[in-house]
C-alpha positions in Angstrom: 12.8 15.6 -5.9 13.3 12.4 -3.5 10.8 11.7 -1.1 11.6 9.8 2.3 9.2 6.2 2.8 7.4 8.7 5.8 6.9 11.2 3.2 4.5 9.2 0.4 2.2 11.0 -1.3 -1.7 11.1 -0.7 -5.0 10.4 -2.9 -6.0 13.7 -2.5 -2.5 15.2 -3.8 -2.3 13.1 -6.5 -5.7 13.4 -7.6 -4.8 18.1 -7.3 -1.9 17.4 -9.3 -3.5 15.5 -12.3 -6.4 17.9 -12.6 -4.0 20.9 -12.8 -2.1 18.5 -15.2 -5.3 18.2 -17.5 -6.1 22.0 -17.1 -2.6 22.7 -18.3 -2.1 24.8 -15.4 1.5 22.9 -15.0 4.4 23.8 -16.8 5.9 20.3 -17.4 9.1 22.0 -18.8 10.8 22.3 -15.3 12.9 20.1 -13.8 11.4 17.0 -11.8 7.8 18.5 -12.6 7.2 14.9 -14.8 8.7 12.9 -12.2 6.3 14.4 -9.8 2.8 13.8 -12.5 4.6 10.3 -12.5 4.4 9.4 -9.2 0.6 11.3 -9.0 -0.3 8.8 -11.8 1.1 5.4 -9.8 -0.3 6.6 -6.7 -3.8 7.3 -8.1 -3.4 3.8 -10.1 -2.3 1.6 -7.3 -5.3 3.2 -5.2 -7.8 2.7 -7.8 -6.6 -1.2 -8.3 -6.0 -2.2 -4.3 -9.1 0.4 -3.3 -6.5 1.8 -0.7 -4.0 4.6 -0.9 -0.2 3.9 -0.1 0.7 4.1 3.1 -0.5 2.0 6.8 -3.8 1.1 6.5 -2.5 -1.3 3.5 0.2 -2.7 5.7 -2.0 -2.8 8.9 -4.5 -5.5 6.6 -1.0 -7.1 5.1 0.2 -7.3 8.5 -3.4 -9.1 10.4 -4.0 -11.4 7.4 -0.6 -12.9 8.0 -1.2 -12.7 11.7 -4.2 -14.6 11.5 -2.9 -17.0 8.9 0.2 -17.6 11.2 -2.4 -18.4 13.7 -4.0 -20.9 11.4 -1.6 -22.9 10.9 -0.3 -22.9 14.7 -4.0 -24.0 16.0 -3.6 -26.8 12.9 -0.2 -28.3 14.3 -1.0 -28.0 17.8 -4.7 -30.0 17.0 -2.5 -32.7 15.1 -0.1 -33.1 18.3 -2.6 -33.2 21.1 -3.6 -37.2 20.2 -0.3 -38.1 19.9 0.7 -36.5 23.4 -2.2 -37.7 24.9 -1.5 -41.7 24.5 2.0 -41.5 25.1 
């Protein structure tokens, strides 16, 4: 089963789906039911490792730290050029 980029899974559905995994509730015989513990496992990882879950809040702190560092670097130039305008 493919899932779309809008369609990620959550903490909280991965987190369902390996407790029923450990209970042996789930019947990992059927088709695409180890793909989906597989993807439960990542997502729980990559949460546990970047302390956030998939999904926009990640991207939202991706997207201001390069905003700011952008920022940065254009205060920087413009603070080197302002001398050299200034005695011309």
């Amino acid at each position: 089963m493919k899932r779309s980029r809008n369609e990620l899974m959550t903490l909280e559905e991965a987190t369902r789906i390996e407790a029923q995994v450990a209970s042996g509730s789930l019947d990992l015989s059927l088709p695409g039911t180890q793909q989906l513990v597989d993807e439960a496992h990542r997502v729980h990882v990559s949460a546990y490792m970047w302390g956030t879950t998939r999904g926009e809040s990640g991207r939202k702190r991706l997207h201001t730290g390069i905003a700011v560092g952008i920022g940065m670097v254009v205060v920087t130039v413009g603070g080197f050029c302002v001398p050299f305008l200034e005695a011309h």
